[in-house]
DRENZAFI-609885 format. One record per residue (C-alpha): residue number from 1; residue in one letter; x, y, z. Coordinates in nm, 4 decimals, decimal comma. Example, Ala and Ser with C-alpha at 12.3 -4.5 7.8 and 13.67 -1.06 7.14 Angstrom:
2
   resi   resn       east      north         up
      1      a     1,2300    -0,4500     0,7800
      2      s     1,3670    -0,1060     0,7140
***
This chain:
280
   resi   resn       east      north         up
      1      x     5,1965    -2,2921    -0,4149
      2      x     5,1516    -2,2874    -0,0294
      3      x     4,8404    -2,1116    -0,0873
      4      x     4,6923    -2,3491    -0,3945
      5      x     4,4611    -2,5461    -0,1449
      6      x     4,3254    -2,3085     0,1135
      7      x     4,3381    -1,9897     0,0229
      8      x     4,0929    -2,0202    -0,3019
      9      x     3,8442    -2,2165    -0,0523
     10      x     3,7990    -1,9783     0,2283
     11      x     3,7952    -1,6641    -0,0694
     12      x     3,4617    -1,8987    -0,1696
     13      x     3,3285    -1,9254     0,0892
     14      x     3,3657    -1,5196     0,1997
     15      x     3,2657    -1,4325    -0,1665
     16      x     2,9819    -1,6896    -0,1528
     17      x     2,8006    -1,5822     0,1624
     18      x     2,8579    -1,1829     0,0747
     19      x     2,7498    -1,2079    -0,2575
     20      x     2,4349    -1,3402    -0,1380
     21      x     2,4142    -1,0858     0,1100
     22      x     2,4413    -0,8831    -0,1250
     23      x     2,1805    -1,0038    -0,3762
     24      x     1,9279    -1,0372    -0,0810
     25      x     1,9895    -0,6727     0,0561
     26      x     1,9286    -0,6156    -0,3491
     27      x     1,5884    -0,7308    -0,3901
     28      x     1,4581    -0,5955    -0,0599
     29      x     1,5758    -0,2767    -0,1848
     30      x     1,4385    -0,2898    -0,5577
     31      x     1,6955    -0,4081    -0,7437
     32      x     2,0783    -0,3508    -0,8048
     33      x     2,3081    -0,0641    -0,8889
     34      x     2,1373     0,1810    -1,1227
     35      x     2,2418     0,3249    -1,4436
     36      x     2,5097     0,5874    -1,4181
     37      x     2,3611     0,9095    -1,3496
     38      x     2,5083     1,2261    -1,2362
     39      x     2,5871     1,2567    -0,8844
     40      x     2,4851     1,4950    -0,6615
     41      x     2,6416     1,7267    -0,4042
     42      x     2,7716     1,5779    -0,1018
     43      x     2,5256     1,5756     0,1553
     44      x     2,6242     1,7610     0,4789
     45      x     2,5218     1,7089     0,8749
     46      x     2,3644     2,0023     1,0694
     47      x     2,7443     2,1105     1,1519
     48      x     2,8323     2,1642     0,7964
     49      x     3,0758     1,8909     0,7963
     50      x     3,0049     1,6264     0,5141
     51      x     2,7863     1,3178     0,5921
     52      x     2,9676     0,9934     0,5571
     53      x     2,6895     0,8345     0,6187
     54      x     2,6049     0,5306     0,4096
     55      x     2,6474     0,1823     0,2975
     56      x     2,9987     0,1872     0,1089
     57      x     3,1314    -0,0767    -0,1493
     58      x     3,3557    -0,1060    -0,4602
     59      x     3,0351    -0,0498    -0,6603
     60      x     2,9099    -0,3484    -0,8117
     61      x     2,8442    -0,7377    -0,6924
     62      x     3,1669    -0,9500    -0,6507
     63      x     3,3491    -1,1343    -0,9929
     64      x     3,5329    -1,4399    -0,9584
     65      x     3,7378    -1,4249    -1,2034
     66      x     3,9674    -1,7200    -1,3099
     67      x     4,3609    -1,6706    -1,1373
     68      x     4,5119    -1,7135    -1,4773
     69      x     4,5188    -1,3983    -1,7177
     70      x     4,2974    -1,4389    -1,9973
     71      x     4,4547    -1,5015    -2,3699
     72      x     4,5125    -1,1835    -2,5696
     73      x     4,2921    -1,1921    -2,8905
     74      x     4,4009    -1,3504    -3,1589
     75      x     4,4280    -0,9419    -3,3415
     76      x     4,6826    -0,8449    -3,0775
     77      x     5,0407    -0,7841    -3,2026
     78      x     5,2808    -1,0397    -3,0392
     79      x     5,5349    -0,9137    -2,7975
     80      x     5,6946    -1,0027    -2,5601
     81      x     5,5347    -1,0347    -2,2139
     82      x     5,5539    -0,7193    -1,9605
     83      x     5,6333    -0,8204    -1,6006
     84      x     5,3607    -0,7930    -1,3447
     85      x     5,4045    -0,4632    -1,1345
     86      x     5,4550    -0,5184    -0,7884
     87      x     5,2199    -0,3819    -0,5792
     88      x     5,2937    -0,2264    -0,2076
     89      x     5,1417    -0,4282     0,1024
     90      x     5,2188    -0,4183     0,4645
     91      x     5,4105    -0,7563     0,4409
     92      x     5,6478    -0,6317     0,1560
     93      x     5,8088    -0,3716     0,4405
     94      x     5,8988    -0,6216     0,6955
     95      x     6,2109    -0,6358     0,8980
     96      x     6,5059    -0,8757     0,8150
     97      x     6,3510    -1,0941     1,1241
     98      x     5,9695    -1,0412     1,0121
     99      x     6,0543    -1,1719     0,6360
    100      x     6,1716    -1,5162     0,8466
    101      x     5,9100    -1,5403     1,0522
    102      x     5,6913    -1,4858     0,7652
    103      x     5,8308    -1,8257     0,6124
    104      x     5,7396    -1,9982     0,8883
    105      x     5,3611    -1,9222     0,8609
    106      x     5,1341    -1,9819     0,6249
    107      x     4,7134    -2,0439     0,5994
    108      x     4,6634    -2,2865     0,8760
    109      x     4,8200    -2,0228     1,0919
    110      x     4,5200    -1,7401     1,0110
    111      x     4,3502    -1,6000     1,2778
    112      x     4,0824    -1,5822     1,1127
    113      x     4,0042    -1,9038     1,0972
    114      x     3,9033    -1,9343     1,4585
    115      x     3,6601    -1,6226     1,3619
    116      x     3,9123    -1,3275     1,4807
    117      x     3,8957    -1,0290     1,2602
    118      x     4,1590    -0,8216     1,0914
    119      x     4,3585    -0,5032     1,2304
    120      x     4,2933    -0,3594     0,9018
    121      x     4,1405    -0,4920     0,5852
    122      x     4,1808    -0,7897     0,3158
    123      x     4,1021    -0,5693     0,0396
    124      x     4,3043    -0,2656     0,1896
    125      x     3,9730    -0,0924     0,3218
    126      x     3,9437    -0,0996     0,6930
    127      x     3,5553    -0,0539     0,6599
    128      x     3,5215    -0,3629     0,4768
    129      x     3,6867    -0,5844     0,7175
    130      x     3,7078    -0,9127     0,5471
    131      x     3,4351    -0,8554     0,3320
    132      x     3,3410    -0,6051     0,0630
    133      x     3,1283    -0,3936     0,2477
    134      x     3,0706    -0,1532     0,5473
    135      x     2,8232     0,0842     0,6756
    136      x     2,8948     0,4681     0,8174
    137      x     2,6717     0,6351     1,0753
    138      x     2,7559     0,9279     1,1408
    139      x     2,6219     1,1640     1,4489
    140      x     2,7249     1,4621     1,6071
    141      x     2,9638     1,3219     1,8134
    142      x     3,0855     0,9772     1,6593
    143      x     3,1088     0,8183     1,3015
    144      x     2,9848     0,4638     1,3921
    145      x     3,2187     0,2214     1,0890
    146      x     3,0344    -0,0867     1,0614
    147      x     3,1339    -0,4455     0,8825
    148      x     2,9556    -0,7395     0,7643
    149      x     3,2296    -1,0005     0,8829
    150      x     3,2980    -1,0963     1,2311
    151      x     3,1159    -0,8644     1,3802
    152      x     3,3234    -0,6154     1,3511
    153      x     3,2683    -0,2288     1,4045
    154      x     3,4736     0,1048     1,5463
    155      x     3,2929     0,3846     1,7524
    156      x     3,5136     0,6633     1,6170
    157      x     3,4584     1,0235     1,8377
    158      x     3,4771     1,3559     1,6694
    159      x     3,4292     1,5505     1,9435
    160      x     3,7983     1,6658     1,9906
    161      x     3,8673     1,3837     2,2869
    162      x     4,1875     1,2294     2,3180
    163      x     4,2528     0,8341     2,2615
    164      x     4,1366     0,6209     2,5945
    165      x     4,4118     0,5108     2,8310
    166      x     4,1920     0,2835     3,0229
    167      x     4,0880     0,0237     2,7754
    168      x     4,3057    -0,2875     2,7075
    169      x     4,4488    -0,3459     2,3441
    170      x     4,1623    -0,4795     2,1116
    171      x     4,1185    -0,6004     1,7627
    172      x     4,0653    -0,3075     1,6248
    173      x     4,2031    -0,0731     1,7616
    174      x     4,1359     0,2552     1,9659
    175      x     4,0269     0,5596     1,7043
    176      x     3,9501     0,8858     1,7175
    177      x     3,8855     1,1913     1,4437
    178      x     3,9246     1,4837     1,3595
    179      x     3,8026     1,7510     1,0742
    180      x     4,0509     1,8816     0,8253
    181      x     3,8545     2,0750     0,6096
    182      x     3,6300     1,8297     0,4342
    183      x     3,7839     1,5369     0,4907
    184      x     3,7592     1,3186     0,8239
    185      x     4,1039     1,2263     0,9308
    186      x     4,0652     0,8843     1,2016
    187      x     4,3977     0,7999     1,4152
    188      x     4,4097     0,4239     1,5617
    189      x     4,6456     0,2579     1,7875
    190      x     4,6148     0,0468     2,0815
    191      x     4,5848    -0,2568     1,9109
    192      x     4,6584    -0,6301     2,0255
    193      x     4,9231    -0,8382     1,8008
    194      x     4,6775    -1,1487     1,8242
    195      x     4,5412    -1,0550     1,4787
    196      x     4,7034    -1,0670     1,1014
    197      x     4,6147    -0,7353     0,8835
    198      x     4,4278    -0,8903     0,6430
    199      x     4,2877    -1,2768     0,6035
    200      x     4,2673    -1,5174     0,3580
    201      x     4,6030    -1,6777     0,4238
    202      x     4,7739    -1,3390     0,3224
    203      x     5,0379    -1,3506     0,6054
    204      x     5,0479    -1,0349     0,7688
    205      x     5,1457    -1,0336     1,1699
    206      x     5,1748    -0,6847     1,3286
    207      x     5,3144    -0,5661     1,6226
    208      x     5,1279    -0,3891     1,9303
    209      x     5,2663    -0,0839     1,8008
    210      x     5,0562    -0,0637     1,5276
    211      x     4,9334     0,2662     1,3813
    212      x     4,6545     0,3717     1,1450
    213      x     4,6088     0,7145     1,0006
    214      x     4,2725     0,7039     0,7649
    215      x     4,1535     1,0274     0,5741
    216      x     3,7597     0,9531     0,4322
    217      x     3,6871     1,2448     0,1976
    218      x     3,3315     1,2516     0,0235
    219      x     3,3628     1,3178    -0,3558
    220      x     2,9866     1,3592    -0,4114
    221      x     2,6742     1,2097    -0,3140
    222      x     2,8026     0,8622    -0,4857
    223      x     3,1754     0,8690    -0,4318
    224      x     3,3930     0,8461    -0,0718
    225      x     3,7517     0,8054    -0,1453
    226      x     4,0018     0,6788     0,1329
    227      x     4,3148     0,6491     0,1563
    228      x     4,5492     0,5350     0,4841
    229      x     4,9008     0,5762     0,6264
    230      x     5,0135     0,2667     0,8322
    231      x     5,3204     0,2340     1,0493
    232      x     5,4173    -0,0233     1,2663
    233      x     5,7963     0,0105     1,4154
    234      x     5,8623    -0,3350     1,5709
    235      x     5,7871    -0,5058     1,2132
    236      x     5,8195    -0,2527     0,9462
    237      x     6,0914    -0,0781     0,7562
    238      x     5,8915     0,2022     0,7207
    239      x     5,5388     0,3326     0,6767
    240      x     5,3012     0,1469     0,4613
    241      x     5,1204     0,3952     0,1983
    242      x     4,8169     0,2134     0,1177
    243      x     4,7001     0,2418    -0,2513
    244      x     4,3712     0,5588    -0,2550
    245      x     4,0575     0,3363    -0,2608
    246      x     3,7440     0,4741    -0,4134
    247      x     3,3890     0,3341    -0,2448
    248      x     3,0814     0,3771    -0,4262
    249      x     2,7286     0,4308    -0,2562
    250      x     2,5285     0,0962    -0,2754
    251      x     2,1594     0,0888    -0,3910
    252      x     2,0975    -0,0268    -0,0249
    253      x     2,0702     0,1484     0,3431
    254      x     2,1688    -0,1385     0,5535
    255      x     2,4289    -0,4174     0,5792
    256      x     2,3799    -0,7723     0,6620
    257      x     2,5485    -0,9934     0,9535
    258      x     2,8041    -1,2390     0,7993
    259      x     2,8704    -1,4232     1,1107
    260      x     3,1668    -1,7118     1,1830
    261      x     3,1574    -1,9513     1,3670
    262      x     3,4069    -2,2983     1,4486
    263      x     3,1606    -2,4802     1,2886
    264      x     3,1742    -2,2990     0,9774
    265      x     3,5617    -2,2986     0,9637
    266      x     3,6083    -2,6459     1,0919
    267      x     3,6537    -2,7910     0,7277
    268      x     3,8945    -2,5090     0,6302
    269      x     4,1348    -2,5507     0,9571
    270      x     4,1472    -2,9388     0,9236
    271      x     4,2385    -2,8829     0,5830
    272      x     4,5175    -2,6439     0,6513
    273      x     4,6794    -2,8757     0,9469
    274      x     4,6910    -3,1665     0,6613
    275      x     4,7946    -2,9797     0,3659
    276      x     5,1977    -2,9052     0,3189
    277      x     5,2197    -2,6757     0,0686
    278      x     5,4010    -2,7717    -0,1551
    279      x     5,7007    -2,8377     0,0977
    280      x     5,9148    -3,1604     0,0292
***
């Protein structure tokens, strides 16, 4: 319940002004996703290594679809309910003293709302950010990871150099790559414990110890699958096997800027500070 109030207005909102991006970068490009075709080979950079290059998504505009599962038809043999399957996320792993400070938290305590971005990724993609896209640029020596939300990007060098000891902890994180065959293999730490993993009043504090190994492997020309290894000592029980997410090529060749501000978010924080809950 602690989440009936806030939670489904800032998801709006983000849905709202992304979908529209989305729509906009649609018609300046021609129109939406095409029919399924067959894809071709992945495209490679004058190295040989694949391109990553593109603008990634989960291949089709958002659905808001209602929180409450939809009736079985009135054919379907009655049985008796199957319980919902858990599924993994970096807050299910916490420490005996990270599950109580947990409880003590809830949406008015995002840092997103004062426009900070995520260590990681709402929908468990760090190239989205908080939204539901990202762009790749790849060059010789960097792959340049790019989100709509919060201005948010990653300079990521794959020219064999070691992670910077000179920088202070950021948002993001410090990353650097490396080839394994085929697939692009990006190690980040160095991040700041100011930030939650994800947003949308989905508690999830981390520590400074935070670590990020990504693997981006490039099916075909249409398909990059990802998946991520996440550890974090001070907070977790263990490492955090993200589920494999599979990113489709959009029908357009740039992103949009989905900016914050306090203005924006203003309505959503006074909310939160006045809202209990649910607590008695």
């Amino acid at each position: 319940m602690k989440r009936a109030v806030i939670a489904p207005v800032f998801i709006v909102f983000v849905v709202f002004v992304v979908a529209t991006a989305f729509a906009l970068a649609a018609a300046q490009s021609g129109g939406g996703a095409t029919p399924s075709s067959p894809a071709g080979p992945v495209p490679r950079a004058a190295d040989g290594h694949p391109d990553l290059s593109g603008v990634w998504w989960p291949g089709s505009d958002l659905t808001v679809r209602p929180l409450a599962p939809s009736p079985a038809p009135a054919s379907a043999p009655a049985g008796p309910a199957a319980a919902p399957r858990p599924r993994p996320s970096f807050a299910s792993l916490y420490q005996p003293w990270a599950l109580e400070k947990a409880k003590t938290l809830s949406d008015k305590d995002d840092p997103s709302l004062h426009c900070t971005s995520v260590a990681f990724g709402t929908l468990n993609v760090s190239l989205y950010g908080m939204g539901v896209v990202g762009q790749i640029v790849q060059t010789p020596k960097f792959v340049v990871m790019l989100t709509e939300t919060y201005h948010g990007f990653r300079l990521v060098p794959t020219d064999g150099r070691k992670h910077r000891d000179d920088v202070p902890p950021s948002l993001r994180g410090d990353s650097v790559a490396r080839w394994d065959g085929d697939t692009l293999v990006v190690d980040t730490t160095n991040f700041t414990d100011t930030n939650w993993m994800a947003a949308e009043g989905a508690v999830s504090f981390h520590s400074d110890a935070l670590h990020i190994v990504e693997r981006y492997r490039r099916v075909d020309a249409n398909t990059l699958e990802v998946e991520a290894t996440v550890e974090d000592p001070k907070v977790l029980t263990g490492p955090w096997v993200v589920p494999k997410q599979t990113l489709r090529l959009a029908p357009f060749d740039q992103i949009m800027e989905v900016a914050c501000t306090g203005t924006a978010t203003a309505a959503l924080m006074d909310a939160a500070s006045k809202t209990n809950y649910g607590k008695k």
